[in-house]
C-alpha positions in Angstrom: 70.8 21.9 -79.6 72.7 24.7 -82.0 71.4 25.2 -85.9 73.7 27.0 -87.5 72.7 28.3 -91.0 76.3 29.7 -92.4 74.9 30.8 -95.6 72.4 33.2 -93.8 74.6 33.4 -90.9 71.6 32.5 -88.5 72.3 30.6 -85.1 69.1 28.6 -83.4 69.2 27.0 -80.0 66.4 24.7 -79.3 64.4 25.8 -82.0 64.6 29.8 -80.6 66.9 32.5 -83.0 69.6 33.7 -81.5 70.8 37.6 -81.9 74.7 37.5 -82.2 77.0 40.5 -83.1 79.3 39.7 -85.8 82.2 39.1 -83.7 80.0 36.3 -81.4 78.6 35.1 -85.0 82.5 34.5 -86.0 83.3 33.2 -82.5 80.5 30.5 -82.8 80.9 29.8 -86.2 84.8 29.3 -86.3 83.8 26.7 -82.7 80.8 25.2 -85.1 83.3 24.0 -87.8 85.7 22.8 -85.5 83.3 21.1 -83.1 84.2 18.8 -80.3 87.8 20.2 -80.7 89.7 22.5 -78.6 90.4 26.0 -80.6 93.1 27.5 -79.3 92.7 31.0 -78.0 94.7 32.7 -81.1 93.3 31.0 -83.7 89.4 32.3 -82.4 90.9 36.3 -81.7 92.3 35.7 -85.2 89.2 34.4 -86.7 87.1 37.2 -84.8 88.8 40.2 -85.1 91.0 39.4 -88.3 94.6 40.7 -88.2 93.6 43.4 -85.7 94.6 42.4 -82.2 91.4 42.6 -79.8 92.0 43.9 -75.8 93.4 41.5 -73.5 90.3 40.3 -72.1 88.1 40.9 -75.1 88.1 36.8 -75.7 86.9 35.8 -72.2 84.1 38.7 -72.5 82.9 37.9 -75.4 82.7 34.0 -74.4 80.9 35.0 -71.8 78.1 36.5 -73.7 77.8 33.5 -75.9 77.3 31.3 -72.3 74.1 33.6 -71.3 73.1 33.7 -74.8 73.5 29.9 -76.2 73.4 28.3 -72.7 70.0 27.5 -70.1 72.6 27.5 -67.2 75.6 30.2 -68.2 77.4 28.7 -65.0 77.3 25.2 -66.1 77.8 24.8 -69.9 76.6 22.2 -71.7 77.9 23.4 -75.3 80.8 25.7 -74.8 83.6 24.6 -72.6 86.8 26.7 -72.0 90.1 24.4 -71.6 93.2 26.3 -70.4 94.6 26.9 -73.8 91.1 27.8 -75.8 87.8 26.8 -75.7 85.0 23.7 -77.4 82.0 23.3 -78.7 80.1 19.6 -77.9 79.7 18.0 -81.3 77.0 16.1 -79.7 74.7 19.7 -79.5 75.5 20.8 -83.5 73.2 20.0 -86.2 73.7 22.6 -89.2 70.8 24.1 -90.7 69.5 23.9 -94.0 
């Protein structure tokens, strides 16, 4: 299960803290309030990066990182699921903190 505390900007899975850079902080948080819904690519580089365009590649690198760090099996996600226009995190694993 994901806590997310967006006032102290602290992500939790299964009870354990979670070290995220900013960007993967953005990244889960912009998934976290749209949860269970697919975000479309532009709308998480947007969201991450700002107005800055990041690297081609940057996204799926990034994503990536969140799988080893929010997932027990990176090759089989349970909570972040890429769809071929973005990418969705299961409603079912979200409980917000505090």
């Amino acid at each position: 299960m994901i806590q997310i505390d967006f006032d102290r900007r602290c992500v939790r899975v299964n009870g354990l803290d979670v070290r995220l850079t900013p960007v993967e902080y953005r990244l889960v948080a912009t998934l976290a309030r749209r949860a269970g819904r697919i975000v479309p690519v532009a709308d998480l580089v947007h969201q991450a990066w700002g107005e800055a365009s990041c690297p081609p590649g940057y996204l799926e690198i990034y994503v990536e990182r969140l799988w080893h760090k929010l997932e027990r099996d990176p090759k089989r996600p349970r909570l972040l699921f890429p769809d071929g226009t973005g990418y969705r995190l299961e409603l079912d694993e979200l409980r917000e903190a505090g």
